[in-house]
C-alpha angles and dihedrals in degrees: 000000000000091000090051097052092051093053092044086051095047083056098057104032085044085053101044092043087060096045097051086039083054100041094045086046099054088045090052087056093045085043087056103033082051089053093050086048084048086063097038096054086050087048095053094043097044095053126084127164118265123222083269095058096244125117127255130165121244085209130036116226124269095229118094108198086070078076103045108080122241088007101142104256115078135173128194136182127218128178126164110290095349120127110252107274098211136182118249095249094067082061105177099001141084139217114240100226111220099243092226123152113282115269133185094207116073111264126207136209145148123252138201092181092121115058112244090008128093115196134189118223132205117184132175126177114227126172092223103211123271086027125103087195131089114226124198110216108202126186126187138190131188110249087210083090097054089038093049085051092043087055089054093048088051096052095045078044098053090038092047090043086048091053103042079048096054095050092047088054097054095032081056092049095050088041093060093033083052098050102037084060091089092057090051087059085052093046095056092041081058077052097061109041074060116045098029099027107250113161099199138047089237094156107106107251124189115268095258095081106024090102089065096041092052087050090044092050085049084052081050099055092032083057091044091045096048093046084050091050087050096042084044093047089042090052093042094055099041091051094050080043088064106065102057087039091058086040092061096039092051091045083041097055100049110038099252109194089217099055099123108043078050082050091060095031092059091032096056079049096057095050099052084049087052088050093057104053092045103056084045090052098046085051088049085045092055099037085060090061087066083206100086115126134156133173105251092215095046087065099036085061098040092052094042085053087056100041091045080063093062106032100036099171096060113098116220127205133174143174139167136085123348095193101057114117130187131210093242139085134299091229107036084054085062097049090047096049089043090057101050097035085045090055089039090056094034098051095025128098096239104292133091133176134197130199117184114204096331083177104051092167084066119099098232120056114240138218121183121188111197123189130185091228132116085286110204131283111251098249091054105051095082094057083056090078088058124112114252092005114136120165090191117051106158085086112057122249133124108246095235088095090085091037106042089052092053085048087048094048104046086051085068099039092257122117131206123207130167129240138163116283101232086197102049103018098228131082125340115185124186112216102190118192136171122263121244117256 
């Protein structure tokens, strides 16, 4: 970050030092190019033409370094065949005069004429009155005083620059020290949870980053809750595992003539056991992704195509919304949808029904599964959730359907509880599920 900062403030303070060096620079020349016009224009309006025809100045020129010889600042004046008119400082010299097309505006230019000293020349053509001749005023300055004072302006400007550069650079440095203090709080909180077993960020944080330590507190509980369901559901399954296990040792241990037929008994048990809790742990598993979705009416219609397969003379009808979708698992949905239309086929009298989010203003999607059977009386249905529990137990089946959907449901925040169908006069039962975002 700090790297990146530095490099971020060279470049501006690099750009805007050119550009000032440029733009002072620039106003140094046009200062100077304004002071030799200044002369020019005195030189123009002191002249006049003497009874000879040649020109002469009714006042001589403030500045005093036209009459020190070799002093830097020189005039001259030309005219056709007329002998050069120069000031005193060019001494023995002369200035070359460009040969440019006479111009009444001033023309500038730069000139190398005298060795080791640069000039800038400034020249303009005027008819003075009373003259038929045009005479070229010229006035030059040696660029070694602007350049002495542009190389003044560039050193204050690099000095200043490096400076400015320099205090950017640490007030960066204590700005990002200052407000990275607050993540360094948060860091050693994280320390702690992990080093003396804290399980909160309870020390009070600036605002600033309350937001993250709130989401990182809700990480915290989402982490304790999911390593409870998995203690709870490892318990669970080691305690339903008991019982057969006791079974077979005790049939093992003493011979028992029916062994095998227990074997296969407490197996079967187990397995069923193992079934549930793993159909509860791979919900828990995709819950955790957050990106789970499925259309509710697309899996209605694949598991009624696959139960119409075994139960042939049941007759299947649905209706509701084709565009409702719910924040769970393809899959799971499946599974969910299979229980309860399964039961529905198996204990009915030959007719289902399926409603997909008739209430589409609620805040959970619905799914109701009718069926034209007995239905159950209203003190029984709750016994129904239990693991194992079966109320009819002339047709196979294991007793885990109805428990392993409330187990599956409750994973992704729905809920599932049974009712009497007023169509069809059997059982109605209510599947609730979350919407997708």
């Amino acid at each position: 970050m700090m790297v990146i900062a530095a490099g971020w403030i060279t470049i501006l303070l690099l750009g805007g030092g050119v550009a000032l060096d440029r733009t002072l620079t620039g106003l140094v020349r046009q200062q100077f190019d304004e002071q030799l016009s200044y002369i020019l224009t005195a030189m123009i309006t002191s002249a006049e033409i003497d009874p000879y025809g040649d020109v002469l100045f009714n006042r001589q020129l403030a500045d005093q370094r036209f009459l020190e010889p070799n002093s830097g600042f020189y005039w001259q004046i030309d005219g056709k065949d007329k002998q050069p008119y120069p000031s005193r400082s060019l001494w023995d010299r002369t200035l070359q005069i460009s040969g440019r097309k006479a111009s009444a505006a001033p023309m500038y230019y730069d000139s190398d004429q005298f060795a080791g000293e640069p000039l800038r020349v400034v020249e303009q053509t005027i008819r003075l009155p009373g003259s038929p001749v045009d005479w070229q005023f010229t006035v030059a300055g040696a660029q070694d005083e602007p350049d002495r004072l542009i190389v003044r302006i560039r050193s204050i400007l690099v000095w200043s620059f490096a400076a400015l550069g320099i205090g950017l650079f640490l007030m960066a440095m204590l700005q990002t020290w200052y407000g990275l203090g607050p993540l360094r709080r948060v860091r050693q909180a994280i320390a702690q949870i992990r080093t003396a077993g804290a399980n909160r960020v309870t020390d009070p944080l600036p605002q600033e980053v309350q937001p993250m330590v709130e989401e990182l507190n809700a990480l915290l509980a989402h982490s304790e809750r999911q390593a409870e369901e998995a203690r709870t559901h490892a318990g669970n399954l080691a305690h339903a595992l008991k019982t057969p296990l006791t079974v077979l040792n005790s049939a093992a241990h003493a011979r028992a003539s029916d062994l095998d037929r227990t074997v296969l008994r407490e197996t079967a048990t187990m397995r069923r056991q193992v079934d549930h809790h793993l159909a509860r742990a791979r919900a828990v598993g995709r819950r955790a992704s957050g990106l789970s979705r499925a259309n509710a009416m697309t899996s209605v219609e694949g598991v009624e195509r696959a139960i119409s397969r075994l139960y042939p003379h049941v007759r299947f009808d649905r209706d509701g919304s084709e565009a409702s979708e719910v924040a769970i698992e393809r899959q799971d949905l499946d599974e969910l949808l299979g229980n309860l239309m399964e039961n529905a086929a198996k204990y009915g009298g030959g007719s289902v029904f399926v409603t997909v989010d008739p209430r589409p203003s609620d805040r959970l999607c619905s799914v109701w599964i009718e069926d034209d059977g007995a239905g159950i009386p209203e003190a029984a249905r709750d016994q129904l959730f239990a693991r194992g529990a079966r109320l009819d137990t002339s047709k196979p089946g294991t007793g885990l359907g109805l428990a392993i959907v409330r187990d599956v449901v409750e994973i992704y925040g729905g809920s599932v509880e049974l009712d009497e169908s007023e169509d069809l006069g059997g059982l109605l039962v209510r599947l609730r599920l979350p919407r997708a975002p």
